[in-house]
Backbone bond lengths (Angstrom), bond angles and torsions (degrees), N, CA, C in turn:
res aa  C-N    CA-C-N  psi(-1)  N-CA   C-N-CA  omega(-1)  CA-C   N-CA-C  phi
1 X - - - 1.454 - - 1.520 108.44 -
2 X 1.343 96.65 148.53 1.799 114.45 169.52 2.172 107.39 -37.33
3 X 1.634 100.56 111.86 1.748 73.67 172.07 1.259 119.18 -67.52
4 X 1.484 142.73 -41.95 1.149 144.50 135.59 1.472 108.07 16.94
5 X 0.936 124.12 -104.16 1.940 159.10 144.39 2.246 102.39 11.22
6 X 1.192 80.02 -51.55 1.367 104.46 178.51 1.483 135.02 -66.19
7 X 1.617 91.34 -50.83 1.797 110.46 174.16 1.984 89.00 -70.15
8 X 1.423 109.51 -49.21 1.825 92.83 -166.67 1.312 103.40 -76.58
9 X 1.372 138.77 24.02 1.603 139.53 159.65 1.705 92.10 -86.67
10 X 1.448 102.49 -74.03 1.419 109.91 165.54 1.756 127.88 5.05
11 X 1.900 82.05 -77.98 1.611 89.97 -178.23 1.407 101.15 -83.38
12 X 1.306 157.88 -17.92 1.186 150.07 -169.69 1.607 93.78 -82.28
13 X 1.432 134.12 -32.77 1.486 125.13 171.13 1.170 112.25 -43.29
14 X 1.485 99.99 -70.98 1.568 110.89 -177.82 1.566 133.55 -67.62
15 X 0.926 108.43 9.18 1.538 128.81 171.37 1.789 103.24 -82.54
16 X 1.668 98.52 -69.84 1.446 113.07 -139.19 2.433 67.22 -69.64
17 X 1.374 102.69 -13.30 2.002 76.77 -175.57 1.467 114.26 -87.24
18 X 1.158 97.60 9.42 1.568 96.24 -165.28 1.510 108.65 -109.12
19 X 1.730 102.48 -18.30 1.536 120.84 171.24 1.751 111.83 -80.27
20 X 1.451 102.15 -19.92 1.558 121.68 -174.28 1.527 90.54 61.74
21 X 1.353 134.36 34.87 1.616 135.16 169.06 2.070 101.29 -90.81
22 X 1.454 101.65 179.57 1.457 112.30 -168.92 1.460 92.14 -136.96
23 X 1.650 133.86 149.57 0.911 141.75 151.95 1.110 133.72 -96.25
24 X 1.462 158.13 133.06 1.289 140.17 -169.91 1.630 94.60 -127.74
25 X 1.400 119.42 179.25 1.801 110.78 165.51 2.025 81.93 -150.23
26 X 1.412 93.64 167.31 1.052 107.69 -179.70 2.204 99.81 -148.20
27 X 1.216 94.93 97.45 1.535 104.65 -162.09 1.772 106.73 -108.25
28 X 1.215 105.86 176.65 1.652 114.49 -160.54 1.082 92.52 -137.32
29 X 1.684 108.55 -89.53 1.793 124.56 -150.27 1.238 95.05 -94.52
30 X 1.854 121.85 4.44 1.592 107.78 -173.81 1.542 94.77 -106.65
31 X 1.282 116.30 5.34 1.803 121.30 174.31 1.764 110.81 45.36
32 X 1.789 120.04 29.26 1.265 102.53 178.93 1.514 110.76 106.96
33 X 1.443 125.34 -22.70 1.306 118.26 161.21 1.325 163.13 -47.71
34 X 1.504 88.33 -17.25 1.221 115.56 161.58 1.257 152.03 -76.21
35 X 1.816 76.61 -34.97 1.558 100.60 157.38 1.460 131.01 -83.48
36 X 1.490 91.26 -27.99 1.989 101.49 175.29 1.685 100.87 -64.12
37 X 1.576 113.21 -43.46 1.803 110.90 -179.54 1.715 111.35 -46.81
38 X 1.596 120.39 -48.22 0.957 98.36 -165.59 1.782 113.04 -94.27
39 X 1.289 113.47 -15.61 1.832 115.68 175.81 1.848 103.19 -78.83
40 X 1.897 121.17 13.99 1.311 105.34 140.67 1.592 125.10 -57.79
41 X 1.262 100.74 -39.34 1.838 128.16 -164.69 1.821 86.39 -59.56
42 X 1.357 94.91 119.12 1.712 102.68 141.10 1.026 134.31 -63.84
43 X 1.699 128.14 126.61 1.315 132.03 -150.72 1.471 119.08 68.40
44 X 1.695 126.03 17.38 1.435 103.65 175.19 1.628 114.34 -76.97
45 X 1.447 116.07 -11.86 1.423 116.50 -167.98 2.295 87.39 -48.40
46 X 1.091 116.83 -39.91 1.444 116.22 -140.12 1.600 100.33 -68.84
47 X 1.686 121.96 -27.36 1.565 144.13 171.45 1.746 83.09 -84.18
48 X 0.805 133.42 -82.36 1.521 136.05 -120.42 1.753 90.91 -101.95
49 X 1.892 103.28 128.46 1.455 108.96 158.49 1.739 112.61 -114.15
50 X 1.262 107.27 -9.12 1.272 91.16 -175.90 1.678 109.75 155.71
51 X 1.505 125.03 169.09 1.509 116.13 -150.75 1.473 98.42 -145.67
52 X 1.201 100.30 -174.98 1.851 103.48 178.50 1.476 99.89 -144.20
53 X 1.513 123.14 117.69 1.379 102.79 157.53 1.686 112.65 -99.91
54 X 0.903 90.30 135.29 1.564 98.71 -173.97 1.630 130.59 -97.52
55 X 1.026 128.57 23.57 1.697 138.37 -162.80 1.391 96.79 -37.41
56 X 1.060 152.71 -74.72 1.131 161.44 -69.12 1.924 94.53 -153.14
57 X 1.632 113.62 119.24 1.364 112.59 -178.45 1.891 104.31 -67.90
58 X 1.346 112.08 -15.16 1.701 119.09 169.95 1.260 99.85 -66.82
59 X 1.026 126.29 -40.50 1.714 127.46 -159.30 1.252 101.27 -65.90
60 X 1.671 108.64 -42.45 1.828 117.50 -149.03 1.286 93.75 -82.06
61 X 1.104 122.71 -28.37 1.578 109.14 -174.72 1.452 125.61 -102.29
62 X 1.817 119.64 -16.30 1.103 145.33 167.21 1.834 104.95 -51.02
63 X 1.433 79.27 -56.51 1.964 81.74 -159.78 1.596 111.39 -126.16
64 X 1.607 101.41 10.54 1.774 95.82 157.53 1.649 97.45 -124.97
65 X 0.854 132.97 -4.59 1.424 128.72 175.41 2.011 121.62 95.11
66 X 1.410 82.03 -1.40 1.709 98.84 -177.77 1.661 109.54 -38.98
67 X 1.189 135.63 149.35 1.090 127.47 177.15 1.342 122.44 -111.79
68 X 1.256 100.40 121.63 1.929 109.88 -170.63 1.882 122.24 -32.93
69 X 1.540 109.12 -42.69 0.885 126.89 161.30 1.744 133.84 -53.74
70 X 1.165 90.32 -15.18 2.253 106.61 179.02 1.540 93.21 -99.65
71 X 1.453 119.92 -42.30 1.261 99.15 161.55 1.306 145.55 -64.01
72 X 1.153 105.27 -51.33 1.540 130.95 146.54 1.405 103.80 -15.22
73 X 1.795 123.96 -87.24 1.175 116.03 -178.52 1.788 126.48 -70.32
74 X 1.258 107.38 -15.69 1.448 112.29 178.06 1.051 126.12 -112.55
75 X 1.432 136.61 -41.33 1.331 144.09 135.08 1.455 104.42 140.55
76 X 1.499 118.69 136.25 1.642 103.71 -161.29 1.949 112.54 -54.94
77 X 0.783 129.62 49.74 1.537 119.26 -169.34 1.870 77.54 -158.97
78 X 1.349 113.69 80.13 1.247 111.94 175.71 1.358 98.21 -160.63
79 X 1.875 100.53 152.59 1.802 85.39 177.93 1.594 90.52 -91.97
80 X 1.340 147.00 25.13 1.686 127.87 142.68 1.774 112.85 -53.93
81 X 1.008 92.06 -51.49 1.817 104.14 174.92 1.220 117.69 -49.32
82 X 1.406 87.75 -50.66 1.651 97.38 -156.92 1.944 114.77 -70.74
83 X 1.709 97.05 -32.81 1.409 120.72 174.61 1.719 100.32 -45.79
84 X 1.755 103.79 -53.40 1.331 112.95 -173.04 1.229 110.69 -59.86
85 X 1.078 138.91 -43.63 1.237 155.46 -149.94 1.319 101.32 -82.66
86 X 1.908 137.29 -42.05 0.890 119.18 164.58 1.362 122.58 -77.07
87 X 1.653 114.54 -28.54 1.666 100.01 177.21 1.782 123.01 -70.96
88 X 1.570 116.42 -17.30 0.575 101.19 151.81 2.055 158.21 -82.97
89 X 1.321 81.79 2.29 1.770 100.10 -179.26 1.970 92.80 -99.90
90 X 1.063 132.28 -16.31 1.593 128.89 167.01 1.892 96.94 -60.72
91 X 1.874 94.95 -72.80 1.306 104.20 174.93 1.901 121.34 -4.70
92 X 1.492 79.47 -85.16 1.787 109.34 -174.19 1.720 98.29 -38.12
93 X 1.365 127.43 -52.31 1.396 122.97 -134.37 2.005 87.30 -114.20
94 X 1.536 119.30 -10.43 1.359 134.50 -158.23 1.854 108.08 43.17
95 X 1.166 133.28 41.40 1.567 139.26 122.92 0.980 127.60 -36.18
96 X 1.289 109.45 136.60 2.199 143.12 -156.44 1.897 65.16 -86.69
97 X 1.210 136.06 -69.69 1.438 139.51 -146.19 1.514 115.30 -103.45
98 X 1.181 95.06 131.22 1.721 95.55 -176.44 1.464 104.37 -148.80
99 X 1.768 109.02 127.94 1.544 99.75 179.53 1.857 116.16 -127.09
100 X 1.084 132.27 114.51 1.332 121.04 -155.45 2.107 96.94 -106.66
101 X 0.707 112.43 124.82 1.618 116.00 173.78 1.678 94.72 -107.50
102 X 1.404 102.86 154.48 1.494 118.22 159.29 1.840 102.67 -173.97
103 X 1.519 92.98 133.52 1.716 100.29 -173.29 1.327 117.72 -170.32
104 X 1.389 143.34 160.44 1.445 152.26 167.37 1.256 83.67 -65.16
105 X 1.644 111.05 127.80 1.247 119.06 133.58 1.860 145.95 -120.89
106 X 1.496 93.42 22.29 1.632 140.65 -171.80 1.041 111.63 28.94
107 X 1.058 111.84 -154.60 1.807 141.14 34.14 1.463 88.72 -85.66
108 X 1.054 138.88 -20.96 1.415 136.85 -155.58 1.884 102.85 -104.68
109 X 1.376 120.85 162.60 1.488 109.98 -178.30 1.315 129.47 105.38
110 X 1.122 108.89 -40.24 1.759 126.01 -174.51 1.691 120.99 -55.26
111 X 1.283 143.36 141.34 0.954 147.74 -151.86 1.702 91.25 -144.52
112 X 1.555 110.97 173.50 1.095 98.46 -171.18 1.325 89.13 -105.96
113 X 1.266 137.22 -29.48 1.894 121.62 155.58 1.617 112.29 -47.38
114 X 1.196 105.69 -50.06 1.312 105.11 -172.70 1.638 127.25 -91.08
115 X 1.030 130.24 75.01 1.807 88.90 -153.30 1.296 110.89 -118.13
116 X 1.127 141.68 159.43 1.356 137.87 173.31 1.319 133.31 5.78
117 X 1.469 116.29 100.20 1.573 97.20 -177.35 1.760 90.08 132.29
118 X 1.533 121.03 -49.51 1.312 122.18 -164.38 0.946 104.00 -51.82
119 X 1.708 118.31 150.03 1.387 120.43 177.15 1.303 111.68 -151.20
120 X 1.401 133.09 119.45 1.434 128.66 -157.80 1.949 92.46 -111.10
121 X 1.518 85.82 144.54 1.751 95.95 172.15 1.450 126.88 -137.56
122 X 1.220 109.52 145.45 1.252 105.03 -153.53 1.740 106.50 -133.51
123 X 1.746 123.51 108.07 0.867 107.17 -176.19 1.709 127.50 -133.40
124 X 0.508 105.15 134.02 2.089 115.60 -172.47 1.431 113.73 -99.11
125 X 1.078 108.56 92.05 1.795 108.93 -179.81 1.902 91.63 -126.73
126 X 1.742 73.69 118.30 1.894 82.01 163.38 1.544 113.27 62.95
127 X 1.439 126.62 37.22 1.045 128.36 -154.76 1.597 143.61 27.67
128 X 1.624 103.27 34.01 1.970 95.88 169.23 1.862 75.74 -122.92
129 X 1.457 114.06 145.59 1.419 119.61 163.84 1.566 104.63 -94.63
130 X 1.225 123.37 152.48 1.119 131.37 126.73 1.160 135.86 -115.53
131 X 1.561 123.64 -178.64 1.290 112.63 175.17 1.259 120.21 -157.02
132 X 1.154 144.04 -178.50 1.710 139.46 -153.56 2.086 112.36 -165.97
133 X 0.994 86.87 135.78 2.221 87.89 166.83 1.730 94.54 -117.13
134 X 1.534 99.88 143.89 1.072 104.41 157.27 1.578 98.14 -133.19
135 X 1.790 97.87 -172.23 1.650 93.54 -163.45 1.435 82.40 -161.45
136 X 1.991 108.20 105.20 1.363 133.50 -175.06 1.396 90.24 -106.13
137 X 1.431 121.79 93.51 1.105 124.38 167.84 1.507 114.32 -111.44
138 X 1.452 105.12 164.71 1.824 117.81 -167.18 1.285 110.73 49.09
139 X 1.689 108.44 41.50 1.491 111.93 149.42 1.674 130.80 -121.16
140 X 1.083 104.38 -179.82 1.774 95.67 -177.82 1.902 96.50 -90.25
141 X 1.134 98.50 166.98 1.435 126.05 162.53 1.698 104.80 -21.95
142 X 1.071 107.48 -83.02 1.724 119.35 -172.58 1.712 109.47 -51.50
143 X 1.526 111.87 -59.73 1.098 92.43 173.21 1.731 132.84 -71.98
144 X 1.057 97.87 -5.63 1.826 90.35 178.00 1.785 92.51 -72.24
145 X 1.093 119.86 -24.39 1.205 112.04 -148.25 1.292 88.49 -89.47
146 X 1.446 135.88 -34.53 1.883 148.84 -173.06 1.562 82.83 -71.29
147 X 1.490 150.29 -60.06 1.274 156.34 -143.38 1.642 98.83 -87.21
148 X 1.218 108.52 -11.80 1.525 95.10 -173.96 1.872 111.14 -101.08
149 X 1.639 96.07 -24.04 1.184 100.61 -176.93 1.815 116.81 -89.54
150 X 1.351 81.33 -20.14 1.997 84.39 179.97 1.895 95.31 -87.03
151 X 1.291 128.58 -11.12 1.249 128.21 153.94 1.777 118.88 -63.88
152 X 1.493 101.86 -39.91 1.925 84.83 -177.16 1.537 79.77 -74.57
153 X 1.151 130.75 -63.70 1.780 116.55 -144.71 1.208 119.53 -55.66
154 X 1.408 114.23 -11.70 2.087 127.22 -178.36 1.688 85.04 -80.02
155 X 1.428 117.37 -41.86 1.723 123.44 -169.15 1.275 112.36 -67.65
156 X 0.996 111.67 -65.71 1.770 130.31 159.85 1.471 93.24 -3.88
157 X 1.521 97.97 -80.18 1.804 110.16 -151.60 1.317 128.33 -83.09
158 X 1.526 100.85 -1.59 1.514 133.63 174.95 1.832 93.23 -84.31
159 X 0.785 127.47 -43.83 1.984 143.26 -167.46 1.668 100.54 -77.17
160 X 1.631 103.13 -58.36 1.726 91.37 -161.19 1.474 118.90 -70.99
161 X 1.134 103.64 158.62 1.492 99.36 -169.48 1.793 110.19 -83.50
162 X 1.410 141.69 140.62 1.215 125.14 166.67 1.123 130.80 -41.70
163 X 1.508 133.74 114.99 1.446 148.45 -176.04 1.659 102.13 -47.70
């Protein structure tokens, strides 16, 4: 892993321990990466109970509570979704922190609103969510997906409050 990538797992450990808060993620196009970045960190079991990968628009609404209808009108690659997507993976696990991603990460997928690279984020700390798009374009597959996750953890630590 990125050392970079690593130290902000690092400090995001020791934050969410010093808040005595829990993080959960509830991810799509990052297939789980987010969560593998931070259970490198020794001691993440003590922040971290557990994650959702979500591929599947059945998944997002089955077991984060997303509502068929936000997709419907917005399209799952939205931060409406994505907002959902983190309150509902806090919900599930009862986490101060909740982060939901969903996005094209191609080559295949792209729209001309949407296109390759987009990445919607969705985050719930302490009950107000916010949420964010970014747009990792003229990259391959892997890295949008490396660019999306060193994006929540810069977000993360930009959000939590000092322990």
């Amino acid at each position: 892993m990125d050392g970079s990538l690593y130290r902000m797992a690092e400090e995001l450990c020791a934050r969410l321990h010093g808040l005595g808060w829990h993080v959960s993620f509830a991810e799509s196009c990052t297939g789980g990466l987010a969560a593998a970045v931070l259970v490198d960190v020794s001691g993440a079991s003590e922040v971290f109970d557990g994650s959702f990968v979500t591929y599947a628009n059945s998944a997002k609404v089955r077991y984060l509570g997303v509502e068929e209808t936000s997709i419907a009108a917005h399209g799952v690659v939205s931060e409406e979704v994505a907002g959902q997507m983190a309150e509902g993976c806090a919900a599930a696990y009862a986490c101060e922190v909740g982060v939901g991603i969903s996005g094209i990460a191609g080559p295949l997928g792209g729209t001309p609103d949407k296109p390759v690279g987009t990445v919607c984020f969705g985050f719930y700390v302490a009950g107000k969510t916010v949420t964010a798009t970014c747009h990792f374009e003229g990259m391959g597959r892997l890295a949008v997906r490396q660019s999306a996750v060193r994006y929540v953890y810069e977000r993360l630590l930009a959000l939590l409050p000092q322990a």
